[in-house]
Every structure is written in C-alpha cells, then in structure tokens.
LUMTORRO-192528 format. One record per residue (C-alpha): residue number from 1; residue in three letters; x, y, z. Coordinates in Angstrom, 3 decimals, padded with zeros to 6 digits. Layout:
N
<pt k="NUM" r="ALA" c1="X" c2="Y" c3="Z"/>
...
end
This chain:
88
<pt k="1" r="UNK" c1="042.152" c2="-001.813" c3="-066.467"/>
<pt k="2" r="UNK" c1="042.986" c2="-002.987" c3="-063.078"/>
<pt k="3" r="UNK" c1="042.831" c2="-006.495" c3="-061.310"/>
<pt k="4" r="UNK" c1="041.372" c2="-006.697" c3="-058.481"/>
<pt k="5" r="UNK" c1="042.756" c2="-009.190" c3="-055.982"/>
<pt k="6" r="UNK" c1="041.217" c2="-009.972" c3="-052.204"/>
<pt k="7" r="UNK" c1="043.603" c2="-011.001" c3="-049.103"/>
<pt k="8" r="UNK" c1="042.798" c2="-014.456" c3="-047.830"/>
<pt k="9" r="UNK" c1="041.577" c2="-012.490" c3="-044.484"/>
<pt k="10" r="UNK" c1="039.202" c2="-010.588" c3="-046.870"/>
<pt k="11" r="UNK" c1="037.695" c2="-013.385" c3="-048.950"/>
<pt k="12" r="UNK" c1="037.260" c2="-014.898" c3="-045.802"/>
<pt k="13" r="UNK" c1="034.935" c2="-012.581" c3="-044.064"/>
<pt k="14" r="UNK" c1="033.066" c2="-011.980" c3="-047.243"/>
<pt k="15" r="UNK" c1="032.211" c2="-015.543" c3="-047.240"/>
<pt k="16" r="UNK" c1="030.665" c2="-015.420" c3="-043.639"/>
<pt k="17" r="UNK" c1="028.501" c2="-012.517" c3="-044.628"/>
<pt k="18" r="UNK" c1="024.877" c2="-012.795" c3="-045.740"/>
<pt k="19" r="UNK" c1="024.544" c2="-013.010" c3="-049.733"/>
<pt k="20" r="UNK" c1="022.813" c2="-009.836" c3="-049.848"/>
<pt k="21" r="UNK" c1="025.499" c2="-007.765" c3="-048.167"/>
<pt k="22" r="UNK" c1="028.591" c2="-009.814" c3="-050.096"/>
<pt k="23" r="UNK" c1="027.309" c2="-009.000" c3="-053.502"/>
<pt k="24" r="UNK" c1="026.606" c2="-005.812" c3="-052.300"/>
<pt k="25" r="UNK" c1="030.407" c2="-005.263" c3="-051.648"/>
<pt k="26" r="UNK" c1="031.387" c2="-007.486" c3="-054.249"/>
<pt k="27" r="UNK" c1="029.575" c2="-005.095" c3="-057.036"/>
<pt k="28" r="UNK" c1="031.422" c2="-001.810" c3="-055.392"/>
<pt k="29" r="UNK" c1="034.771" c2="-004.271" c3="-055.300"/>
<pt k="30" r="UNK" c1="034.086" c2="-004.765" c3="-059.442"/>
<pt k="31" r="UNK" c1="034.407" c2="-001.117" c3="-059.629"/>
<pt k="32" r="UNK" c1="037.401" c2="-000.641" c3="-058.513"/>
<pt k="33" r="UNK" c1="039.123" c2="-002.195" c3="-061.591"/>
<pt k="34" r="UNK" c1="038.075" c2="000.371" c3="-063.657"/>
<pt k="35" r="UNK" c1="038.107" c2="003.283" c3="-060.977"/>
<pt k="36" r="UNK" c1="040.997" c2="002.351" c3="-058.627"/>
<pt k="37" r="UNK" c1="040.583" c2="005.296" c3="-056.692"/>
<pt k="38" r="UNK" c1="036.766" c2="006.754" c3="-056.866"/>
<pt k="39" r="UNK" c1="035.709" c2="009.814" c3="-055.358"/>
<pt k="40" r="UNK" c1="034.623" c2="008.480" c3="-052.640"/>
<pt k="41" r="UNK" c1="037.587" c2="006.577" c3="-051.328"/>
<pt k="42" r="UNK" c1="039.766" c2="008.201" c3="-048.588"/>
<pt k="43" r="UNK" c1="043.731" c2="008.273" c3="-048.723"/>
<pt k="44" r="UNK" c1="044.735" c2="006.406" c3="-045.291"/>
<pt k="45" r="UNK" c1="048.578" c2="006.097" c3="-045.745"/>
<pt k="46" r="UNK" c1="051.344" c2="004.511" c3="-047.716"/>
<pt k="47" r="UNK" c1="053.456" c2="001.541" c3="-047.143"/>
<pt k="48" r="UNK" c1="056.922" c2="000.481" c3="-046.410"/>
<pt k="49" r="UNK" c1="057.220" c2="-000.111" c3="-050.357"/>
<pt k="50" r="UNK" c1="055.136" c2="002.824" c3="-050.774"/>
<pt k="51" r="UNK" c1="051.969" c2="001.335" c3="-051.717"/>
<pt k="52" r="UNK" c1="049.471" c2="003.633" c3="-051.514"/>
<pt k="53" r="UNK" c1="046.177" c2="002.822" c3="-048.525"/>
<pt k="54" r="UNK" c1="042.803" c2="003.333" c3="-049.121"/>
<pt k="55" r="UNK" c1="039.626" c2="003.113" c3="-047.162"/>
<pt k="56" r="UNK" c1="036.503" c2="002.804" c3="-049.138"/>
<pt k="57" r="UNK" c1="032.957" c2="002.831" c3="-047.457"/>
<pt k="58" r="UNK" c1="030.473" c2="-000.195" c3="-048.624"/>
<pt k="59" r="UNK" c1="027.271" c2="001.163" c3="-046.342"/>
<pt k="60" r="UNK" c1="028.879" c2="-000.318" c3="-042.217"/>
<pt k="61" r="UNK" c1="031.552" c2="-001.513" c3="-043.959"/>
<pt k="62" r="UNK" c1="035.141" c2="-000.580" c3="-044.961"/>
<pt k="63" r="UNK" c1="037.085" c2="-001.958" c3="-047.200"/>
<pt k="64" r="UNK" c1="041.325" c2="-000.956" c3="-046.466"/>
<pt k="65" r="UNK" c1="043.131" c2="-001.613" c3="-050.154"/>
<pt k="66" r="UNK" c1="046.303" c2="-000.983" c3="-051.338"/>
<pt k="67" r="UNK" c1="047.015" c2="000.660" c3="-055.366"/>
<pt k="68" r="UNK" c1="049.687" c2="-000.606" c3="-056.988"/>
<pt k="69" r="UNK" c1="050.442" c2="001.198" c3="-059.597"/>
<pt k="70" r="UNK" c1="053.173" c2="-000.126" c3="-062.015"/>
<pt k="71" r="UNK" c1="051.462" c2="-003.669" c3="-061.467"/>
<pt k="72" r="UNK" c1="047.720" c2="-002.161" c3="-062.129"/>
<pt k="73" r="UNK" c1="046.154" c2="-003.867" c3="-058.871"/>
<pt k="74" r="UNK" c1="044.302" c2="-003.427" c3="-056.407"/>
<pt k="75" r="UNK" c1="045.002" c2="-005.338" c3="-053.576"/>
<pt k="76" r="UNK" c1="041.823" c2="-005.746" c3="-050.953"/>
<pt k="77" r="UNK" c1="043.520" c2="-006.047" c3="-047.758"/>
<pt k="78" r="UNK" c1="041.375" c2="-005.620" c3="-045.148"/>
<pt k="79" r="UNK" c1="037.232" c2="-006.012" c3="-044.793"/>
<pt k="80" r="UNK" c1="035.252" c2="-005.134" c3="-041.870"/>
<pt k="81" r="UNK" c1="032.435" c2="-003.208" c3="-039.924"/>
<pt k="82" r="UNK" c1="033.584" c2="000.601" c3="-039.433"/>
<pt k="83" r="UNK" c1="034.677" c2="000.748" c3="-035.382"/>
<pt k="84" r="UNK" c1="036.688" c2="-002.845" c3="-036.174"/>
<pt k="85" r="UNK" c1="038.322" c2="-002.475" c3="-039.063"/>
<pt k="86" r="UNK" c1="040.793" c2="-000.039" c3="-037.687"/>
<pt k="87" r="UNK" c1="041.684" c2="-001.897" c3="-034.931"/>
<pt k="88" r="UNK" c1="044.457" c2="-004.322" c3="-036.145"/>
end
C-alpha cells in the first residue's frame, strides 16, 4: 500500500476548486495508493534522483506525480487544467 502525499502547490489549488470537482480528484487521488500507476496514467519522465513522472487525467485536469518506489509514495506534485499544467 502506498501513501499518498500532495505538494503544498497542489493542496493549494485543490482548495480553490469547487467541492464537486476536488472530491472528484480527491477520489481518483485515493486510488493511487493502491494502484500507483493505473492504466490510464502516462509515463512523462524521470528525475534527477530518478523518480519516476506521471501525468494522470482527472476529466480538464492533470495531475503530474512522482513514484517512489523504495519509500512506497506517491508524491502529487503538480495540479492543474490540461494547456497550464505543462507550462512551468
């Protein structure tokens, strides 16, 4: 079983979202503890400690997360609508 752990940057923007949408993401989020890396999630890259990145798609959202392995968590690093999320 994984933990799942959110970025300040990430709980942040949840917070500003409407409750609807949040739980929404916050339900797929809950997933990934037992499924780090569902079918639907799309290799991005790896780190410079060799992390692996994932993108995972929450309806206009993405969610950017890194897998750490050894430690079983995932890390949510990044939440956002699709054209900004890549962006920084």
């Amino acid at each position: 079983m994984y933990q799942v752990h959110l970025s300040q940057k990430s709980e942040e923007f949840l917070n500003k979202l409407d409750s609807h949408i949040r739980e929404r993401i916050e339900n797929r989020l809950k997933k990934l503890s037992t499924i780090p890396i569902p079918s639907d999630a799309k290799f991005i890259t790896r780190d410079e400690i060799n992390d692996k990145i994932f993108r995972y798609r929450v309806g206009d959202y993405r969610v950017l997360y890194k897998v750490k392995v050894k430690e079983q968590i995932v890390l949510i690093t990044n939440i956002d609508k699709r054209p900004r999320i890549y962006d920084r």
